[in-house]
C-alpha positions as CSV (number, residue, x, y, z in Angstrom):
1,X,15.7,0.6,31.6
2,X,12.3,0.3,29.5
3,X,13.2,-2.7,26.5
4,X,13.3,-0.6,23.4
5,X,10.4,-1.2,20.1
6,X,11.8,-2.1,16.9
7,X,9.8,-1.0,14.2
8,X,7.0,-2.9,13.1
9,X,5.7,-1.3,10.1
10,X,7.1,0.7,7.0
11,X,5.9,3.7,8.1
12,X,7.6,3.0,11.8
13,X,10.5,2.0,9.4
14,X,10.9,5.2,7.5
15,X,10.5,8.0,10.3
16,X,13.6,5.2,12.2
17,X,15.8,5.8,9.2
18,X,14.7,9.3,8.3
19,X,15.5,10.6,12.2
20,X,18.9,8.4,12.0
21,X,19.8,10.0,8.1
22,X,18.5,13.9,9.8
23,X,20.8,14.0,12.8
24,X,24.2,12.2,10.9
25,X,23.9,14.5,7.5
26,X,26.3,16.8,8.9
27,X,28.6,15.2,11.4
28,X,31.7,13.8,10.8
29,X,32.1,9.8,11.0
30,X,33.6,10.1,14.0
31,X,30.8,11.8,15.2
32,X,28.2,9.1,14.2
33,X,27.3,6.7,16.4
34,X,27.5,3.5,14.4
35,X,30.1,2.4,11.6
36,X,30.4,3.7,8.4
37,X,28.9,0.8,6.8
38,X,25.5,1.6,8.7
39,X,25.8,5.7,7.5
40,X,26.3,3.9,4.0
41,X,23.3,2.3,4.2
42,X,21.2,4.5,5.5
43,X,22.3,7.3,3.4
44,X,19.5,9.4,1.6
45,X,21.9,11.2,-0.3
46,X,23.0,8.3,-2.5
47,X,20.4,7.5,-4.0
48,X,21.9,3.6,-4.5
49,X,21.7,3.1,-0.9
50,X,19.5,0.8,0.5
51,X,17.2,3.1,2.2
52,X,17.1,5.1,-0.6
53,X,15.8,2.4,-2.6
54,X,13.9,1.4,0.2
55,X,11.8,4.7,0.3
56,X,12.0,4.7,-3.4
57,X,10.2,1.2,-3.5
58,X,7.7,2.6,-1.0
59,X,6.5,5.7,-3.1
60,X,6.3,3.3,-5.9
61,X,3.6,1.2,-3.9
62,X,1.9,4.7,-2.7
63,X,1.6,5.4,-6.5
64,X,0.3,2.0,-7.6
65,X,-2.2,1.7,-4.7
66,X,-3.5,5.5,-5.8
67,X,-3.9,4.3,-9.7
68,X,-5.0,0.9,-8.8
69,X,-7.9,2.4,-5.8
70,X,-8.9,5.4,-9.0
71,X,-9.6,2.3,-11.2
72,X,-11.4,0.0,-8.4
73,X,-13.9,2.8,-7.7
74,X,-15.0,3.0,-11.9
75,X,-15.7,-1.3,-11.6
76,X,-17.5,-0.9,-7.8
77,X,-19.4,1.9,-9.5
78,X,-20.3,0.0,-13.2
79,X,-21.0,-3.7,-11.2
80,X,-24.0,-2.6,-9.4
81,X,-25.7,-0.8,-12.6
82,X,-24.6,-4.2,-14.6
83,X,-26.1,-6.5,-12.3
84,X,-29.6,-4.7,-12.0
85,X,-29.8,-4.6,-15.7
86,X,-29.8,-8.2,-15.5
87,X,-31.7,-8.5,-12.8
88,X,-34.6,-6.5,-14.1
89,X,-34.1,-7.9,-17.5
90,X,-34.8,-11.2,-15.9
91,X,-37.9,-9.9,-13.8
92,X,-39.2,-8.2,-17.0
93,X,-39.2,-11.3,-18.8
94,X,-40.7,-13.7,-15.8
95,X,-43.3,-11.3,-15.5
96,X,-44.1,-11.5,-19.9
97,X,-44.0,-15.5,-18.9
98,X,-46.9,-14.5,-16.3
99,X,-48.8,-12.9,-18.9
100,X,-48.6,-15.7,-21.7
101,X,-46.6,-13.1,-23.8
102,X,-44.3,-15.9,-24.2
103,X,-43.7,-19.6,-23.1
104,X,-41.7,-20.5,-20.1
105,X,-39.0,-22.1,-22.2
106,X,-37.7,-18.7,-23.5
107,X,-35.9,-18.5,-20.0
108,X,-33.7,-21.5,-21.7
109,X,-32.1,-19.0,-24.3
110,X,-30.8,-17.3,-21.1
111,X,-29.0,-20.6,-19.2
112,X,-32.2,-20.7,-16.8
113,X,-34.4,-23.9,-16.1
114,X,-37.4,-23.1,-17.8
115,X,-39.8,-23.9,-14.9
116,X,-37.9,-21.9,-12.3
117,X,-38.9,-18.3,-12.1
118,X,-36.6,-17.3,-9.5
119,X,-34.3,-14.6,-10.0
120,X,-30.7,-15.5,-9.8
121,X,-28.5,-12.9,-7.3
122,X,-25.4,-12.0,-8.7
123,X,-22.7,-12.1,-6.5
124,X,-19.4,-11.8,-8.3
125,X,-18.1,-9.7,-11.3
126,X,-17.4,-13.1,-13.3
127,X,-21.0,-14.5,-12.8
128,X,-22.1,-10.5,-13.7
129,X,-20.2,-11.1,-17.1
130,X,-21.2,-14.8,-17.6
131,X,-24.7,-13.8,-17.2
132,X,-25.0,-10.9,-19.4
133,X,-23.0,-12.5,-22.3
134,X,-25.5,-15.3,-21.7
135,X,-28.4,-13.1,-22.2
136,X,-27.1,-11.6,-25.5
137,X,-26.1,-14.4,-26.9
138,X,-29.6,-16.2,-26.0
139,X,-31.7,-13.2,-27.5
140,X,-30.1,-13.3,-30.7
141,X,-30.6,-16.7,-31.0
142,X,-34.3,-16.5,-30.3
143,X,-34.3,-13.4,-32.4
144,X,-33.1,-15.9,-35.0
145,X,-35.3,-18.7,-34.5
146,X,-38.5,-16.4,-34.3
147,X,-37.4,-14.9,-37.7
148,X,-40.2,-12.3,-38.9
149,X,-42.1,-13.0,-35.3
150,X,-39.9,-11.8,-32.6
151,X,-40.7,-9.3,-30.2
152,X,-37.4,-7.9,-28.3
153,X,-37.4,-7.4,-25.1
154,X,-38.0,-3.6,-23.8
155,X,-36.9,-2.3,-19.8
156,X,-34.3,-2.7,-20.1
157,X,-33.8,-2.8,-24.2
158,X,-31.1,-5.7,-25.0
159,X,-28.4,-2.1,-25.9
160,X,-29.1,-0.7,-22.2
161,X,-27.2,-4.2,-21.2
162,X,-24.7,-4.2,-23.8
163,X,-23.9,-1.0,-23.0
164,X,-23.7,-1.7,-18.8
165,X,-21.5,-4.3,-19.5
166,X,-19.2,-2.5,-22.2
167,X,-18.8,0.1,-19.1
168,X,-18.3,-3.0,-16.5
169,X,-15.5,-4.7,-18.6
170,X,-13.5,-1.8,-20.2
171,X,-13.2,-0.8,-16.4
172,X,-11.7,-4.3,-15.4
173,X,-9.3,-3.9,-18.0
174,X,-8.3,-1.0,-16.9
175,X,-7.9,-2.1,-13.4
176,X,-6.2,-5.4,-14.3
177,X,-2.7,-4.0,-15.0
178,X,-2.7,-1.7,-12.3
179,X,-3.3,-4.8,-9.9
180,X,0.0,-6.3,-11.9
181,X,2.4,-3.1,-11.3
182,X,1.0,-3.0,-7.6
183,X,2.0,-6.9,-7.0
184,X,5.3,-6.1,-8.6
185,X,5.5,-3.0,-6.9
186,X,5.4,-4.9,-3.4
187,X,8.1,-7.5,-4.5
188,X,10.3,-5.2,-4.9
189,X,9.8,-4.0,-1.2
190,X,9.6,-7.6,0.2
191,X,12.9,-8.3,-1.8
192,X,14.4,-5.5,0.2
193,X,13.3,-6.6,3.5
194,X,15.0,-9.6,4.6
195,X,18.9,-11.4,5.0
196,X,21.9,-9.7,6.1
197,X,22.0,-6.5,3.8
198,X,18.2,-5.8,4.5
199,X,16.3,-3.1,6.2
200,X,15.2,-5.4,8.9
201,X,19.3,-6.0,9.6
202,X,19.8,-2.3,9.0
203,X,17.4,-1.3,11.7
204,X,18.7,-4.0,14.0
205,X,22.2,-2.4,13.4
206,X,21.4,1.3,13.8
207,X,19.6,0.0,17.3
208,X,22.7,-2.0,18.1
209,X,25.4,0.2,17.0
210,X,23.4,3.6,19.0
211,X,23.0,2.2,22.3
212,X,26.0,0.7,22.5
213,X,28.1,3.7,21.2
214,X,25.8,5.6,24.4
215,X,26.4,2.4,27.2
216,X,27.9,4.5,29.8
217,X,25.4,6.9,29.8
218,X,22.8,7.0,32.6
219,X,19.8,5.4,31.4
220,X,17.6,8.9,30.8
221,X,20.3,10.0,29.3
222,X,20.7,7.5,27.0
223,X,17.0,6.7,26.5
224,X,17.4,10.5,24.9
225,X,20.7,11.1,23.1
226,X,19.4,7.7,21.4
227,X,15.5,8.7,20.5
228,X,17.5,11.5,18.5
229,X,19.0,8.9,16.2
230,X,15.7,7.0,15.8
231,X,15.5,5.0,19.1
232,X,12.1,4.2,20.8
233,X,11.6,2.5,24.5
234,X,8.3,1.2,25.7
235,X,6.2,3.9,26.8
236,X,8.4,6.6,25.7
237,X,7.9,9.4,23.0
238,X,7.2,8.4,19.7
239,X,9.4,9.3,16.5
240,X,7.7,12.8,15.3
241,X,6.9,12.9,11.2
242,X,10.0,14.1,9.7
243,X,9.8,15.7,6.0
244,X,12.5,15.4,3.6
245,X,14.9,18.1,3.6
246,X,14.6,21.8,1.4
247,X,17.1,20.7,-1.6
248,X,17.8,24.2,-1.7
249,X,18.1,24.9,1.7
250,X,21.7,25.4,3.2
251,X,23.1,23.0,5.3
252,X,22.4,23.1,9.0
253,X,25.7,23.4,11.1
254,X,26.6,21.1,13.5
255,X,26.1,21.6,17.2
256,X,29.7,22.0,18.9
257,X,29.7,19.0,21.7
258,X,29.1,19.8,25.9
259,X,32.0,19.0,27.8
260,X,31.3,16.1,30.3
261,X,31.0,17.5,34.1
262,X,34.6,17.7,35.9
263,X,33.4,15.8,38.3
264,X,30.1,13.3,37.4
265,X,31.5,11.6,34.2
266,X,27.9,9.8,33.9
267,X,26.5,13.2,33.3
268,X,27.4,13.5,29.7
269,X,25.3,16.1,27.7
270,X,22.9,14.3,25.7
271,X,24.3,16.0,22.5
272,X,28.1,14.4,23.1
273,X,29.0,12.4,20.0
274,X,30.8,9.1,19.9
275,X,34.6,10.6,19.3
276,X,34.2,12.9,22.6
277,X,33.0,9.3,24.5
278,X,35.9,7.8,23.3
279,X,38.4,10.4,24.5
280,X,37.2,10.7,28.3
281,X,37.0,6.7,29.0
């Protein structure tokens, strides 16, 4: 018999529990294959059950990843503008130095080695911020010092990079918090995920509990009845996307079991539940 695949991922995770939670719903206990502390667990209709809270965890990190990618997208949008303001402010002014329009020492007001008139690359948001604050606080020193005399630069104006950074920062500060509640948000995952009352147990549990429960069952047969509680084999079908439930919808009745063949015992319908086992061994 192929060695079954426990879930690897939360998505793998969900459509296991989901399949599990859709074929128990409404079927006795008896009629379950695994205990009732598994059903307890895997329960979507108590909301304080740990897979609820598992899937409840998981939309929070949908959400947070959402807000937190809307935000990213403003700051990779306003970095690029910010850094070829200072970029072209920088190349503006080299180029004044060229034409004796001022001395090479004015690159000093900016954190530059006067004699150097290569133009740093700005590779980081930090080093974006550091060297625009640099710049504005440099010109209005010089604007100081030259008192009556100075001559401001122009393309870009010294307001064209305030106001690329203003745009830069407020959208970091936007996006910082949203990092924070999407960190938190995946703690509260990870803190669901492991020791003996976690969904890595619970899945282990709902694969124990179902194919033992379905043992005496030829192996097709089993390999089935079990991939309709959330069961996957190598190279068998995968688990199909199952939506939640119409709250409004009726419940669906349950399928009355097939008898086991008079006379092949193996051949037990793929739909026969764990009491009916129990009665013919």
């Amino acid at each position: 018999m192929p060695s079954r695949t426990i879930p690897k991922s939360h998505i793998a995770r969900r459509k296991t529990i989901r399949r599990a939670y859709n074929k128990g719903k409404n079927l006795a206990l008896g009629d379950r294959p695994f205990p009732a502390e598994v059903w307890a667990k895997i329960n979507l209709d108590d909301a304080t059950s740990l897979a609820s809270r598992y899937f409840a965890s998981l939309g929070a990190v949908d959400t947070a990843e959402r807000n937190l990618s809307d935000s990213t997208t403003v700051v990779e949008r306003t970095f690029p503008v910010l850094a070829r303001c200072i970029s072209h402010f920088f190349q503006v002014l080299d180029f004044a130095i060229e034409r004796e329009i001022w001395p090479p020492s004015v690159r000093e007001y900016h954190g530059r080695d006067k004699n150097v008139a290569k133009v740093p690359v700005i590779t980081s948001h930090d080093e974006a911020i550091e060297r625009a604050e640099a710049i504005i606080e440099g010109e209005k020193q010089r604007a100081k010092e030259d008192g009556s005399q100075h001559r401001p630069m122009a393309l870009p104006a010294l307001d064209e990079l305030k106001r690329d950074l203003k745009a830069f920062t407020d959208a970091r500060t936007i996006q910082s918090p949203k990092k924070d509640i999407l960190v938190l948000a995946q703690s509260a995952v990870d803190a669901l995920m492991e020791g003996p009352e976690g969904i890595l147990r619970l899945i282990e549990d709902l694969y124990d509990e179902t194919e033992h429960t379905y043992r005496h069952l030829e192996d097709g047969a089993k390999r089935t009845i079990c991939h309709e509680w959330g069961i996957t084999y190598e190279g068998g079908p995968e688990l199909p996307d199952e939506e939640d439930p119409d709250p409004g919808a009726p419940p669906t009745p349950p399928t009355p079991p097939t008898p086991p063949h008079p006379r092949r015992r193996q051949n037990l319908s793929v739909t026969t539940t764990k009491a009916n086992i129990e009665k013919i061994q």
